[in-house]
C-alpha positions in Angstrom: 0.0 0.0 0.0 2.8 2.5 0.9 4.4 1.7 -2.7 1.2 2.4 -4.5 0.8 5.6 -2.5 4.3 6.3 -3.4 3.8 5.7 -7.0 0.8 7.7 -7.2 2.5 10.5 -6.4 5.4 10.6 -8.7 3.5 9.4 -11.6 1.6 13.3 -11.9 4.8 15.0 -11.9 6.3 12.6 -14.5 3.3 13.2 -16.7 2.7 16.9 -16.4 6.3 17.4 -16.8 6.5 15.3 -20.2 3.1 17.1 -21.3 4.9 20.2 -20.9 7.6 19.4 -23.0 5.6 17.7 -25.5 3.6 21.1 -25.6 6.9 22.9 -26.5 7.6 21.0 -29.0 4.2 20.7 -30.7 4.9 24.5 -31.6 7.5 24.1 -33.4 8.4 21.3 -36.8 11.9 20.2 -36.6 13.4 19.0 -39.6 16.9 17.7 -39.0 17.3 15.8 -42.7 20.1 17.2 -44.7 23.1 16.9 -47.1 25.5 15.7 -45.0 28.6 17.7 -44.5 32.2 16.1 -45.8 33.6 16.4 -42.3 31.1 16.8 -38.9 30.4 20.6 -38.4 30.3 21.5 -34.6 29.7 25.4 -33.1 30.4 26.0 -30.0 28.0 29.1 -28.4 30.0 31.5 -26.4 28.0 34.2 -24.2 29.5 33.7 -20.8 32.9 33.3 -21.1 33.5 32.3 -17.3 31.8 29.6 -18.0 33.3 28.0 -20.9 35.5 25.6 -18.9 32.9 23.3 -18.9 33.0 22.4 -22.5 36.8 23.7 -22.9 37.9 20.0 -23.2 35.5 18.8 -25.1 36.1 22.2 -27.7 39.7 20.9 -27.2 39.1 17.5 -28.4 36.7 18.4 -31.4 39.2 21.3 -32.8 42.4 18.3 -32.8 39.8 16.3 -34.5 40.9 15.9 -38.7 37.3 14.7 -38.7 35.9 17.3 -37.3 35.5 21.3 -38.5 34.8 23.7 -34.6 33.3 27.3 -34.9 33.2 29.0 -31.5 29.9 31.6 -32.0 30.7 35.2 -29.4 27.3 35.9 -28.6 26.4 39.0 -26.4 26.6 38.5 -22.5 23.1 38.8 -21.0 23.7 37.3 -17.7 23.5 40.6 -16.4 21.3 42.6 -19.2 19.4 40.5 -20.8 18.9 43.5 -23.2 22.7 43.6 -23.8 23.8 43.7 -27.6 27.7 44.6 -27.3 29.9 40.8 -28.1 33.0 42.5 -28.3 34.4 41.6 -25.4 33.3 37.6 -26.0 34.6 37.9 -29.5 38.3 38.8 -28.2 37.8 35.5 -25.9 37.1 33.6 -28.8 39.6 34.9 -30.9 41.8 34.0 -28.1 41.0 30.6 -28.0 39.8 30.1 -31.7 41.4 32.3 -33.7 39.8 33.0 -37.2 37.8 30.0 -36.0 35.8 32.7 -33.6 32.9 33.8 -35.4 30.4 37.2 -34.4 27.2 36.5 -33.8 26.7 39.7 -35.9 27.2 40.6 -40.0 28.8 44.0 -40.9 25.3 45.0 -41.3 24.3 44.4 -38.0 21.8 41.7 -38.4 22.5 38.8 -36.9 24.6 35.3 -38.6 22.3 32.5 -40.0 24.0 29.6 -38.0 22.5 27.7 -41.1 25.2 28.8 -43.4 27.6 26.6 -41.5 25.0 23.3 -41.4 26.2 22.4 -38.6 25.5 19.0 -37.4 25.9 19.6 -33.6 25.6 22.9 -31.4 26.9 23.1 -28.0 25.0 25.7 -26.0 26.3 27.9 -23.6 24.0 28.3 -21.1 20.8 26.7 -20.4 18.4 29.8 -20.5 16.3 30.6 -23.4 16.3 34.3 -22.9 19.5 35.1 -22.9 19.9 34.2 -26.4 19.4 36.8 -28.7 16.4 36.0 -31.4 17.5 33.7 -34.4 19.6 31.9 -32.1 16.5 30.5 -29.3 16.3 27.1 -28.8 13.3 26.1 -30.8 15.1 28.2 -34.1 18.5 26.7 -33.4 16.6 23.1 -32.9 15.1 23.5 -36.9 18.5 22.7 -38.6 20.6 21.1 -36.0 21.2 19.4 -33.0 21.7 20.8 -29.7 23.9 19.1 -27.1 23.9 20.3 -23.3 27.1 19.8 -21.0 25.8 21.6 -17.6 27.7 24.5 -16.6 28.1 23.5 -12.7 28.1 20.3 -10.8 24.7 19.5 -8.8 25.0 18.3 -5.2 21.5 19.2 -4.7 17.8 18.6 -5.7 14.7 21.2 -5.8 14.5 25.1 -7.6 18.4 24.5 -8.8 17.7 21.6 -10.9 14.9 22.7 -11.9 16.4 26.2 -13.1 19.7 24.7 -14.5 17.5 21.6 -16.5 14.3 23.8 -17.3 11.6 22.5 -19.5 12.4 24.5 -21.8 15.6 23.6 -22.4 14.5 19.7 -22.7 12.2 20.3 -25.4 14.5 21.1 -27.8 17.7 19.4 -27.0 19.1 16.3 -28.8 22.1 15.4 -26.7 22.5 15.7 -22.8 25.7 14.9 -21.4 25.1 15.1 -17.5 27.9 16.6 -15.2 27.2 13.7 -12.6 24.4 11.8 -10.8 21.7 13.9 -9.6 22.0 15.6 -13.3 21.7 12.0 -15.0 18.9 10.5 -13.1 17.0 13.7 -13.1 17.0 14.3 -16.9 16.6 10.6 -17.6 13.1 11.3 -15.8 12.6 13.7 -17.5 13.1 12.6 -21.2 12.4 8.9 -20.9 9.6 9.1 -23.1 11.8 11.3 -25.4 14.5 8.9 -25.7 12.7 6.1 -26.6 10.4 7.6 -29.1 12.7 10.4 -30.9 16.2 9.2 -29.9 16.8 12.1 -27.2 20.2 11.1 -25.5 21.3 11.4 -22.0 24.6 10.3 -21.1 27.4 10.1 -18.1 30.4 10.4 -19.6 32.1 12.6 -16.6 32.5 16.2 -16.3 34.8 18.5 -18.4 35.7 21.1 -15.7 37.3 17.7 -14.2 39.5 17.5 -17.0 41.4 20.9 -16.8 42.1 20.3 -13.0 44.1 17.5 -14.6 46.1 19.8 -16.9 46.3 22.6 -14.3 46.7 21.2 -11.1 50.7 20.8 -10.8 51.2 24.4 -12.9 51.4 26.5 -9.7 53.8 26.8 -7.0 52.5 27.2 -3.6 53.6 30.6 -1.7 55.1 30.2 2.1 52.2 32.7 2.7 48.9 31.6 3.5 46.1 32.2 0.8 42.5 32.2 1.3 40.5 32.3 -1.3 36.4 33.3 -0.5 34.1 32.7 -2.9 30.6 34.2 -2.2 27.2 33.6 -3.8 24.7 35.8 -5.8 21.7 34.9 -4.1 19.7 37.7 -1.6 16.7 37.2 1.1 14.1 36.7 -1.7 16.1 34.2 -3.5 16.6 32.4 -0.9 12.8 32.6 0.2 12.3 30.7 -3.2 14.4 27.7 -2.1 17.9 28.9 -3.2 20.7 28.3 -1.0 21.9 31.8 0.9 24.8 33.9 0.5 27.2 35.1 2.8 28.6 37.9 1.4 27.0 40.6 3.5 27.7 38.8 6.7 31.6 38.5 5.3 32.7 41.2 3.3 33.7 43.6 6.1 35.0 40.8 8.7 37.4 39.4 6.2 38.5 42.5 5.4 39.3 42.9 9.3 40.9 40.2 9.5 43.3 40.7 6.5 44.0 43.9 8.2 45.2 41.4 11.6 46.6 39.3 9.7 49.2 40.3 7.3 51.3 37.0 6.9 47.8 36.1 4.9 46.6 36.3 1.1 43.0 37.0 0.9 41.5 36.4 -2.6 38.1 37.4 -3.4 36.3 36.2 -6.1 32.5 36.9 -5.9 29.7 35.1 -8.3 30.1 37.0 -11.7 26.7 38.6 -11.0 26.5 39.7 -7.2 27.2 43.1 -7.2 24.5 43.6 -10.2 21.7 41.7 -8.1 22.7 43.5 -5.0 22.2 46.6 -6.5 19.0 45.6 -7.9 17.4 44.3 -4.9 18.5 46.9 -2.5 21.4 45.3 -0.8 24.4 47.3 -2.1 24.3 50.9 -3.7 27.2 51.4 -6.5 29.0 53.9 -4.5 29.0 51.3 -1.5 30.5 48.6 -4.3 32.9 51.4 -5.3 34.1 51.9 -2.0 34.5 48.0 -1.3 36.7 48.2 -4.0 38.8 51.0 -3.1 39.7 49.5 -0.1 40.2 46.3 -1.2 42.4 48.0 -4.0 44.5 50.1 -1.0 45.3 46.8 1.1 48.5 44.9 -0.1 47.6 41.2 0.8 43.7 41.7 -0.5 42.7 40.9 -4.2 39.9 41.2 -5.9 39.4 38.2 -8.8 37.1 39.3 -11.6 39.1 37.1 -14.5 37.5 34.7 -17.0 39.6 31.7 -15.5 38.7 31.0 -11.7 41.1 27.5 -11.5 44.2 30.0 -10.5 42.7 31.0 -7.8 41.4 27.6 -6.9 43.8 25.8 -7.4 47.1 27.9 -5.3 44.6 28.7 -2.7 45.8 27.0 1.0 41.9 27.3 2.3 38.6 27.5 0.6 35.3 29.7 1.9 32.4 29.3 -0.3 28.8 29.3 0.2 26.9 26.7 -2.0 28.4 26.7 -5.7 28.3 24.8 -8.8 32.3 24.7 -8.3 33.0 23.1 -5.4 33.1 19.3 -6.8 36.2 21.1 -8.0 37.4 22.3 -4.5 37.0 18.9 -3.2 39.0 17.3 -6.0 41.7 20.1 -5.3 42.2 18.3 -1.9 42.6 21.5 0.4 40.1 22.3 3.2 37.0 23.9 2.5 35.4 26.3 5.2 31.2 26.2 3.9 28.8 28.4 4.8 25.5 26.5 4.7 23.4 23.9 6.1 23.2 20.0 4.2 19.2 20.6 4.4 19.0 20.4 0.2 22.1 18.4 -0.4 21.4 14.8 -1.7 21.7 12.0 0.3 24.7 10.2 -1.7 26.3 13.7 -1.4 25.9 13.9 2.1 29.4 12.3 3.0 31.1 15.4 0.8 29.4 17.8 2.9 30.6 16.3 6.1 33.9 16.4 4.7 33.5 20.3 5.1 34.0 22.5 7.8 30.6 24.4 8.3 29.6 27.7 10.0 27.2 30.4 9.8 29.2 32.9 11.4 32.8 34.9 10.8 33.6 34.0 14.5 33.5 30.3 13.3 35.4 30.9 9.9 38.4 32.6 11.5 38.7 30.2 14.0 38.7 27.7 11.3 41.5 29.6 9.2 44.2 29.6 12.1 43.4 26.2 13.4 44.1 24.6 10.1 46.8 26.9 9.5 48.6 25.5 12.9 48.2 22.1 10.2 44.8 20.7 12.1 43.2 20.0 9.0 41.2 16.9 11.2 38.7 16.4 8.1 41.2 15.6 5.4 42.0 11.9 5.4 37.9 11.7 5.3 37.4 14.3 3.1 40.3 12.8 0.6 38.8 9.3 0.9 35.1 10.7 0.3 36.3 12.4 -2.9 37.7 9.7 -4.4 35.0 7.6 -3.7 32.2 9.8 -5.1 33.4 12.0 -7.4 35.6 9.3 -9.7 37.0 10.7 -12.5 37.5 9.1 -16.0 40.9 7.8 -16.9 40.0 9.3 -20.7 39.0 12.6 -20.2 35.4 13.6 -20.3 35.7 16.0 -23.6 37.4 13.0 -25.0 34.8 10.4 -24.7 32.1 13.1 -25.8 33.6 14.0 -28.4 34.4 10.4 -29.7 30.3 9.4 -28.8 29.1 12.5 -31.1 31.7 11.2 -34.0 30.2 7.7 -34.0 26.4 9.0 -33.8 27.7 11.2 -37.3 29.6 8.3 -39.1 26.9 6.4 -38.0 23.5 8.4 -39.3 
């Protein structure tokens, strides 16, 4: 009886969610037939370029590829404007990367590229929201003339509003490939597709995470300082966010405290490196003013063992730091694989229960009092978590001899050769 009742209650979700999608997809005829290309065409869309590690290896792997011909597409940033036309400073990334492989997103004229001019057989997109794509290049247009493969842009520890943000309906309907960053990302999409897969060949695969790939590349590049470096990475999310079932920030609890205590302590590093978006929502919900921000800055600017990290590339900073502080973040898989103590601010209340053992491997608080304690206890080397941590990691968060862009890359090349 308790299975039934069980049952009974998924079943509606699984339904409504799958009529949803099929709803999305009923506005739109896809028509992926087509003269095949001579060698498999894939783009890579580019918007947020602090997020591109998590297909860099897998953009690494198609562009070495003789088989395989990579365009990487500089779209304009609307993380923070979703009104936002201006690429430039994407394009310059791209170039960087692609050279005359980097494509605008815009023609001399102005108007905006037909992707179609490139038939490309796969698209990798960016990010998972629909309206940050500039018209012509929205899911359901893109979805007419190729398919579109998904590598999520952060590792999921939890379940609820983040899952369903990051793996949005929307985003479902129209995808063709879905290459999950772990677990919870897997079984959750599996769900959600399984009718999808079976009936128009919709793939969801665990093939392991890219970002884990460039820790393998990066991780012996740096030399540790004698100096202590803490590195404190705070999260975007305010009071009504975090009404809606996102996890909380603890930026305005921190941001003056740790700038005290880099003042005590000068024989430590402090490296700040806020989400990409938190001054802009703090402005926008009240939080912050820009002259407060502009002062922040000033002083952080005017005191010698305080940085502030706004780069592209967050895996310096990672990577050389001694400790971690970070509220909930789609990075810290990646702080864990590091090895080096991680000070959390947070409760385990939405983390999944297989993740559980990785939280516990954490040192949590919910106050400065507790994270400065922290800091000089595991400086005096009383790091008391590590062997479980370490052993924890390993376990759970196993990484791929072949890298994860490697075996991606190698599964789209057979579905081509093969179709």
């Amino acid at each position: 009886m308790h299975l039934i009742c069980i049952i009974k209650k998924m079943i509606p979700t699984v339904i409504k969610d799958n009529i949803k999608i099929i709803n999305y997809k009923r506005k739109y005829h896809y028509k992926h037939s087509k003269v095949k290309n001579s060698k498999c065409v894939i783009l890579f869309l580019v918007s947020r370029t602090n997020i591109f590690s998590s297909v860099e290896s897998v953009y690494t792997e198609a562009n070495k590829n003789k088989c395989i011909d990579t365009y990487l597409i500089a779209l304009p940033d609307r993380s923070k404007n979703k009104k936002n036309t201006d690429n430039s400073n994407v394009l310059d990334f791209c170039k960087g990367i692609a050279g005359d492989r980097a494509i605008s997103c815009y023609e001399n004229d102005g108007s905006f590229v037909d992707l179609r001019k490139f038939n490309p057989d796969y698209i990798f997109l960016g990010i998972p929201y629909n309206e940050e794509y500039p018209d012509g290049f929205k899911f359901h247009e893109m979805a007419n003339f190729s398919k579109l493969c998904v590598v999520p842009y952060g590792y999921c520890f939890i379940d609820g509003v983040v899952l369903e943000t990051a793996f949005n309906l929307c985003l479902l309907a129209h995808i063709s490939y879905f290459f999950a960053e772990g677990p919870i990302g897997y079984r959750y999409c599996k769900k959600k597709l399984f009718l999808f897969e079976k009936l128009e060949g919709v793939k969801v695969y665990s093939l392991g995470f890219p970002r884990f790939d460039l820790l393998k590349s990066k991780n012996d590049c740096l030399e540790k300082k004698k100096i202590k470096r803490i590195a404190y990475f705070p999260r975007w999310t305010t009071p009504e966010n975090e009404a809606n079932g996102h996890e909380p920030s603890s930026f305005m609890l921190f941001k003056d405290r740790i700038l005290d205590f880099a003042e005590k302590h000068s024989d430590y590093e402090i490296v700040i490196r806020p989400h990409p978006i938190l001054f802009d929502r703090f402005i926008k919900y009240g939080l912050l003013n820009k002259e407060e921000i502009k002062e922040y800055m000033d002083i952080i600017s005017s005191t010698n063992n305080v940085t502030l990290d706004e780069s592209n590339d967050y895996h310096h900073t990672l990577i050389s730091a001694d400790i971690v502080v970070t509220d909930y973040s789609s990075t810290i898989a990646e702080f864990l694989l590091v090895g080096q103590p991680i000070i959390y601010f947070g409760t385990s209340q939405n983390f999944s229960e297989q993740y559980k053992p990785l939280f516990n491997g954490m040192y949590n608080v919910n106050n400065w009092e507790s994270v400065e304690d922290l800091i000089l206890d595991i400086s005096r080397g009383n790091d008391y978590k590590k062997n479980y941590r370490i052993t924890y990691t390993q376990k759970i968060l196993r990484q791929n001899i072949k890298s994860a862009g490697e075996l991606i890359i190698n599964r789209l090349l057979k579905d081509w050769k093969d179709s």
